[in-house]
C-alpha positions, -999 to 999 in steps of 0.1 A, spaced: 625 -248 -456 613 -230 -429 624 -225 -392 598 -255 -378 610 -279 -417 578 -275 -435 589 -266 -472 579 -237 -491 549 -234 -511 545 -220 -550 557 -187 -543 585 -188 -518 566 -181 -492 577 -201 -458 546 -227 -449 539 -216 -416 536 -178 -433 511 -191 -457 492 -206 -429 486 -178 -407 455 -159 -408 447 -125 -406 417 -126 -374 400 -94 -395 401 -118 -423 383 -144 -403 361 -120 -387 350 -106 -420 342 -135 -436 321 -142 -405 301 -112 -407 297 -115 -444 282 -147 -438 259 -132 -417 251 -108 -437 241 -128 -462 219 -147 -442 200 -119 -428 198 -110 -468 180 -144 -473 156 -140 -444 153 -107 -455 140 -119 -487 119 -145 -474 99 -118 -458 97 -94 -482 80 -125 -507 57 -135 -478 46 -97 -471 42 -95 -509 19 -128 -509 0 -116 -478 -9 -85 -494 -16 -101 -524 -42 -124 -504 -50 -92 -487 -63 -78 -523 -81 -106 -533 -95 -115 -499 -111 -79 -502 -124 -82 -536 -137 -118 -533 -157 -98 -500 -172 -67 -522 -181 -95 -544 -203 -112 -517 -218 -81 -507 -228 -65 -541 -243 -99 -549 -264 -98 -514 -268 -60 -523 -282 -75 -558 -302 -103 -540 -319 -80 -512 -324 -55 -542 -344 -83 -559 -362 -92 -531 -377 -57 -526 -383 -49 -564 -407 -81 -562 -425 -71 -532 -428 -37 -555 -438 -54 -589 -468 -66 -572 -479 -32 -560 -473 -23 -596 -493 -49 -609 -526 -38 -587 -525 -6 -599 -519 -17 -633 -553 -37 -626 -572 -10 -611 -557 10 -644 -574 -16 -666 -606 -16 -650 -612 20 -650 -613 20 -687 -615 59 -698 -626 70 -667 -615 107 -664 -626 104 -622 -605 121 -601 -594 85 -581 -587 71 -613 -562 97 -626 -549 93 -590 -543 60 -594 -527 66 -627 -501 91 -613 -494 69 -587 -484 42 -611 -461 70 -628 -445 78 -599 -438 40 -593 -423 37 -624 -400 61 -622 -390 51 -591 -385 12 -606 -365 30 -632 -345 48 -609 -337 16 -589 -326 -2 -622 -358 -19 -621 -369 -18 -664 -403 -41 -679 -392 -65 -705 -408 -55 -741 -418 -89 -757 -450 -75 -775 -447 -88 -810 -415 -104 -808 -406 -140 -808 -414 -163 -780 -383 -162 -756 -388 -189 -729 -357 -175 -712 -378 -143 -708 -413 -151 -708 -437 -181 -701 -463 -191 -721 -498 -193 -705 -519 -196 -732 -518 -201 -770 -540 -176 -794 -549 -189 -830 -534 -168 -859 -538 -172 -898 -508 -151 -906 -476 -173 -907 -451 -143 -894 -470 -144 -860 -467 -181 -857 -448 -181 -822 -447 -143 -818 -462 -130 -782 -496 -116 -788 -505 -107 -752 -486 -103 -721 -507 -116 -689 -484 -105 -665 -454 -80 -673 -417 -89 -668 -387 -74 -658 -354 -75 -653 -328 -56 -628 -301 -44 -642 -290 -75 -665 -307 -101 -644 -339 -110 -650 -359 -104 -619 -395 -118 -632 -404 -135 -664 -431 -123 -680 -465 -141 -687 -479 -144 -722 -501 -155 -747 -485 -167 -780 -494 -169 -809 -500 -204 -833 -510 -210 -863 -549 -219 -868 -538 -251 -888 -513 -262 -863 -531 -255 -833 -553 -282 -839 -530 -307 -850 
């Protein structure tokens, strides 16, 4: 037993020994529960600075997105405005026939010139001349009688032309198809 009676523990040592604590101990401990505290806010902020960044990312690429599809969208909207310019002078092209006039290889040039430009803004016609009838494409404005079975529901004539921008289709395209002269009246 020890000097104040409190028997010995396991090893011997006196009880009131045993008890007393070293105050680095103590403080040690302290600090290391600290620092392992600051370790766990630590790595609370890292994971929400990782998820805000993250957010960051996607928030930006959700926005270029937006703006190449209301890049796409105004694009559209001009490339009609210019399909119908095209489509006059396509007219006047039309009307003019073989003339070899000055004004009418003008007029030609100038419809060139426009289509290179559509071309060069993406901007390319839809070829539905003797292929199948594509109401994804086209519309049907008129139907033209045929005897030969292999152009039953082929386009025979486009009215208007179509176009698409880039994959998009931009206008569909006007046509005449063709239908048999047996089924056509039936």
């Amino acid at each position: 037993m020890d000097p104040t009676g409190n028997p010995p523990d396991a090893n011997g040592t006196p009880a009131s020994e045993a008890l007393e604590v070293d105050p680095r101990d103590a403080e040690l401990a302290k600090l290391r529960d600290e620092l392992s505290l600051k370790d766990k806010k630590l790595d609370e902020v890292l994971r929400a600075y990782a998820q805000a960044k993250n957010e960051h990312a996607e928030f930006r690429t959700r926005l270029q997105r937006e703006r190449d599809r209301l890049i796409d969208m105004e694009k559209g909207r001009v490339a009609l405005a210019f399909l119908e310019a095209a489509d006059e002078l396509d007219r006047a092209i039309a009307a003019s026939g073989d003339d070899s006039s000055p004004l009418a290889r003008g007029v030609r040039l100038t419809r060139e010139a426009m289509g290179r430009q559509m071309a060069a803004m993406g901007i390319t016609p839809l070829v539905l001349m003797g292929r199948p009838f594509d109401p994804n494409v086209s519309e049907a404005v008129d139907l033209v009688p045929v005897d030969d079975a292999s152009r039953d529901g082929v386009v025979m004539a486009e009215v208007t032309k179509g176009y698409k921008l880039g994959e998009q289709l931009l206008r569909p395209a006007r046509v005449r198809v063709g239908k048999r002269a047996d089924e056509a009246r039936t």
